[in-house]
matplotlib code that plots the C-alpha trace (Angstrom):
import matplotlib.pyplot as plt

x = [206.2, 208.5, 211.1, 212.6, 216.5, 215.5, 213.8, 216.9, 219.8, 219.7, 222.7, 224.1, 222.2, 223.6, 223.6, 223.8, 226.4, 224.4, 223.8, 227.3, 228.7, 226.1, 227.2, 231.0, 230.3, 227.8, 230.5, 232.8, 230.6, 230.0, 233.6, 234.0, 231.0, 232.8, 236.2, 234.6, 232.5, 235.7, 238.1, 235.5, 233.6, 236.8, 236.7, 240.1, 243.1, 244.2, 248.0, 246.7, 244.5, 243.7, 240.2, 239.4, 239.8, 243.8, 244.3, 243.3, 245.5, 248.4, 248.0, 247.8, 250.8, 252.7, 251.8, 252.3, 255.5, 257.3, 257.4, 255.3, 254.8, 258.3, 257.6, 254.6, 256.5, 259.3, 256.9, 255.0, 258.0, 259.5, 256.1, 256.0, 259.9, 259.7, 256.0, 257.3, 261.0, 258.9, 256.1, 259.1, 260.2, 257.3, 254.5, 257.2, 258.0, 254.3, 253.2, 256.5, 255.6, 251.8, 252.2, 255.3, 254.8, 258.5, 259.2, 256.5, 257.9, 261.4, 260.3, 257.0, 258.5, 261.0, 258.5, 255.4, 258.3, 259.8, 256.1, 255.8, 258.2, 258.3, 259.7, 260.2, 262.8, 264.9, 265.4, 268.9, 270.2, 269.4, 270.8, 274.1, 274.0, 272.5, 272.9, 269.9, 269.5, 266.6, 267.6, 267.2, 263.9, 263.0, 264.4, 261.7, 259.3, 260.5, 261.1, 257.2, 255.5, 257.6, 256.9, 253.2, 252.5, 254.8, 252.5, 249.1, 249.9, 250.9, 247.9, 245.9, 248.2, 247.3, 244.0, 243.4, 240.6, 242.2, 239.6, 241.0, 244.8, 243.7, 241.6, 244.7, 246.3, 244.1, 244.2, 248.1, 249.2, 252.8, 253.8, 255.1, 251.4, 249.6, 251.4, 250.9, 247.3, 246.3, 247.4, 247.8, 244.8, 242.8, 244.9, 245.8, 242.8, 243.0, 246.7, 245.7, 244.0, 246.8, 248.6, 246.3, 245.7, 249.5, 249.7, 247.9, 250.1, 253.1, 251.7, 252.0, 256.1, 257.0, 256.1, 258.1, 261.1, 261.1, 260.9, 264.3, 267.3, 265.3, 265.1, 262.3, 258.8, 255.3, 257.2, 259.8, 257.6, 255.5, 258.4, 259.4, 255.7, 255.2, 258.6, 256.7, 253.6, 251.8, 249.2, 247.6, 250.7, 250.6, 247.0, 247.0, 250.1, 247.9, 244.8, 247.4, 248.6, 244.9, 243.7, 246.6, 246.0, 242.3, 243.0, 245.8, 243.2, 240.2, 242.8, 244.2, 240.7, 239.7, 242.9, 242.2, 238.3, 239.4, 242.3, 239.9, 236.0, 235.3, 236.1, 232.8, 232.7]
y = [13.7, 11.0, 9.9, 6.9, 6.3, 3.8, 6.9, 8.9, 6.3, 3.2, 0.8, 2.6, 5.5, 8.5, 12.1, 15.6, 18.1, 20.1, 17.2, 16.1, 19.1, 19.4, 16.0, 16.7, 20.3, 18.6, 16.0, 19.2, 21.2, 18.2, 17.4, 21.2, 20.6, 17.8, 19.3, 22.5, 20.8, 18.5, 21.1, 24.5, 22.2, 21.0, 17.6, 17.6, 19.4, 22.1, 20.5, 17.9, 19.0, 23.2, 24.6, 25.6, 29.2, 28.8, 26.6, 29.8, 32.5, 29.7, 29.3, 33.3, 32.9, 30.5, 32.6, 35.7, 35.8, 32.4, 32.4, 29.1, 29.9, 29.0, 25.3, 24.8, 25.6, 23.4, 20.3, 21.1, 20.8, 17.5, 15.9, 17.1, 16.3, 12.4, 11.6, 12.5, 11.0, 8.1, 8.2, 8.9, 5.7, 3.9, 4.3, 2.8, -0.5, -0.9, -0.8, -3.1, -5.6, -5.8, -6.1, -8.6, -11.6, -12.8, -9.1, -9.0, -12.3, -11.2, -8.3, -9.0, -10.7, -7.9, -5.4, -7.6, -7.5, -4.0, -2.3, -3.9, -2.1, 0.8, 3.9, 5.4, 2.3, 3.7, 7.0, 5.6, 4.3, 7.4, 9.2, 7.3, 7.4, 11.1, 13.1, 15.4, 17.5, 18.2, 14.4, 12.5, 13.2, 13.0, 9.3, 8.5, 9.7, 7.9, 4.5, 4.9, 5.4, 4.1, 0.1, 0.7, 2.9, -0.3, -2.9, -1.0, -0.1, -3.5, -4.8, -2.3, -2.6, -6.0, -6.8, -4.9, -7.0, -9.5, -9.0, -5.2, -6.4, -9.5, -6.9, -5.1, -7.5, -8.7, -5.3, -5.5, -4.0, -5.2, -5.2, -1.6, -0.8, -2.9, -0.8, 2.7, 1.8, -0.3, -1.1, 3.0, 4.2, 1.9, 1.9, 5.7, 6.8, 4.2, 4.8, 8.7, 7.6, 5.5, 8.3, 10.4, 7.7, 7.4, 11.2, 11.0, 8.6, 10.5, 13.2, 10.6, 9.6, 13.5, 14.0, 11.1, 12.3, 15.8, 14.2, 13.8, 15.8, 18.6, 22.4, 23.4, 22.2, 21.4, 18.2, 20.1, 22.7, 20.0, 18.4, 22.1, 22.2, 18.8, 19.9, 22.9, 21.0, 23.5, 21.2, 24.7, 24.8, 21.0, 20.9, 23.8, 22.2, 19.2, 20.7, 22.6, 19.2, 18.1, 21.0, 21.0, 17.5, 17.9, 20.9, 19.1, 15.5, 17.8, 19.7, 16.3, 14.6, 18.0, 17.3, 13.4, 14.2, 16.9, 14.6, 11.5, 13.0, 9.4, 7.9, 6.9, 8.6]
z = [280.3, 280.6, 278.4, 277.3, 276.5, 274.0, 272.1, 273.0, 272.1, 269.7, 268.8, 265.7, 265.4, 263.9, 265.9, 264.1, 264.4, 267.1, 269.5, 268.8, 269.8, 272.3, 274.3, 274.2, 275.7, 278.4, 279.3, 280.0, 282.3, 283.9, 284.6, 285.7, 288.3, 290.0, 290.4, 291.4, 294.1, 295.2, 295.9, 296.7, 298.9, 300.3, 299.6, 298.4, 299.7, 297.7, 298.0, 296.0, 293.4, 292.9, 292.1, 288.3, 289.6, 290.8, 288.1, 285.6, 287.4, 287.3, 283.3, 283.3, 285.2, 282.9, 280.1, 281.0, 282.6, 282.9, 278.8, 278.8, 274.9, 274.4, 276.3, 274.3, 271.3, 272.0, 272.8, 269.5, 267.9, 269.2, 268.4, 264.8, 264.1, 265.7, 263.9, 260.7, 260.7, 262.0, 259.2, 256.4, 257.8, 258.2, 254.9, 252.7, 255.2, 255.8, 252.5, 250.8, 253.9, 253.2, 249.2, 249.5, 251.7, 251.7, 253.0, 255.3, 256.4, 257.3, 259.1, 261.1, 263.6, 264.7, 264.3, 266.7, 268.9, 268.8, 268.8, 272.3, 273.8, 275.6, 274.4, 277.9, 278.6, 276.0, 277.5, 279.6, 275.8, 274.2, 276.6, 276.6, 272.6, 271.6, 275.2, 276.4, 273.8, 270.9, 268.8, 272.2, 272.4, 268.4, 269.2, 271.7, 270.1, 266.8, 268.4, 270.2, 267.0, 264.0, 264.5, 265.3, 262.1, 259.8, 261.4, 260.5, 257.2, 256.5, 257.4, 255.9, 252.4, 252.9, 253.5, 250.2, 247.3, 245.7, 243.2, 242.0, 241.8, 239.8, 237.6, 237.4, 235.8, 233.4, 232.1, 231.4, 235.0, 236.6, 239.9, 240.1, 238.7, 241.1, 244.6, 242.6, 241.0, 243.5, 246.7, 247.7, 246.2, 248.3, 251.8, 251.5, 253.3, 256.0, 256.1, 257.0, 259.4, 261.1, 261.1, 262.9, 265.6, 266.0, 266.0, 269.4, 270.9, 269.8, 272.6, 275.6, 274.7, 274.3, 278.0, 279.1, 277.1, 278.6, 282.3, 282.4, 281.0, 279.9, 279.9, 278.0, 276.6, 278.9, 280.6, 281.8, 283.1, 284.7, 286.8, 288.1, 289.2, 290.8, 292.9, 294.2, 294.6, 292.3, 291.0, 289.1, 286.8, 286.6, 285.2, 283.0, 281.5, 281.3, 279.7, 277.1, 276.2, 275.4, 274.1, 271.5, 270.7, 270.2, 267.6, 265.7, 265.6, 264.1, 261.7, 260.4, 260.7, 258.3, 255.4, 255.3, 254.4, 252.2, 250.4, 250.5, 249.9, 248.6, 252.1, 253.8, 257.7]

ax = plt.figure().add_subplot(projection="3d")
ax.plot(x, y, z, "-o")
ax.set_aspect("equal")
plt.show()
């Protein structure tokens, strides 16, 4: 019986639970195939990429005697303390620049340009300015996620119906009213969302900040691997740093539609 992939996939359709969950554990097994047949076949030397198998014993490894809880607890730590100075931070600029135009004004410029830069080139500064300790790297990971979060939740504060605020104050609302009424009611589940997009990126400027001048966390433990060209510790520290992304984008996806039930999916 033959079957066609226009039966199978059409622009837009919706999937269930079960294939959903079916077609991210297919793409998974797949990926474990390929790596499995590069470096068991011996496509690939084991100096530069280990089989699933070594890559297992090194995580055991890690785990079980090299205290890599510790590093994971460490890096968990740095994320959650930068995204949430930077989130203090940001929700109030973003949503003051998307309800006031003179405000948004004065301080889109700087913040188009700030958000373009990289938070890795700040490392030498920071280090001259905070040293190598634990506020170093709350710094980078500050400075790589504030100025994207003020930018989206200004737009999203802004791009808000005219036609609610103008209702708003027709029924006797003021300013004050309209922002605590209005404007967050309607941009606080976007803004939730922002935040869990930006939570993901916070992940990719902790591992730059623990690169250099660090003792602790999974990019330290990396660099001590890649010295020793142990490419099983450098992958399992990899696939920690994944897995402990996916669990914290579910667990936030899980509060936003649990805070918000009225948000459509």
């Amino acid at each position: 019986m033959t079957i066609r992939i226009d039966s199978l996939m059409r622009p837009l359709d919706p999937v269930t639970s079960r294939q959903r969950v079916a077609f991210g554990l297919a793409f998974f097994v797949l990926f474990v195939a390929l790596w499995s047949w590069a470096t068991f076949g011996g496509h690939v030397s084991k100096t530069f990429l280990a089989n699933p198998l070594t890559m297992v014993q090194e995580g055991y490894d890690l785990l079980a005697k090299q205290g890599f809880v510790y590093d994971i607890g460490m890096t968990i730590w740095r994320v959650v303390g930068g995204f949430v100075l930077a989130a203090i931070i940001a929700v109030p600029l973003g949503v003051l620049m998307g309800a006031y135009k003179p405000i948004e004004a004065f301080l889109e410029p700087f913040v188009s340009f700030a958000r373009y830069l990289p938070a890795s080139a700040f490392i030498p500064l920071l280090i001259l300015w905070a040293g190598i300790g634990e506020l170093q790297k709350l710094l980078v990971i500050f400075i790589g996620s504030v100025f994207q979060v003020i930018l989206m939740v200004a737009v999203t504060v802004g791009a808000t119906r005219r036609d609610l605020v103008e209702a708003a104050y027709t029924l006797g609302a003021r300013d004050r009213g309209i922002i605590r009424r209005v404007l967050l009611p309607s941009s606080a589940p976007e803004i939730a969302e922002i935040l869990r997009l930006v939570l993901g990126w916070a992940w990719t400027y902790v591992i730059v900040a623990e690169l250099i001048g660090s003792s602790s966390g999974i990019g330290h433990m990396i660099t001590d691997s890649q010295a020793l060209l142990n490419t099983g510790q450098i992958i399992f520290g990899i696939i920690v740093i994944g897995l402990i992304g996916l669990v914290s984008d579910f667990l936030f996806k899980a509060f936003n539609a649990w805070l918000f039930p009225w948000r459509l999916a």
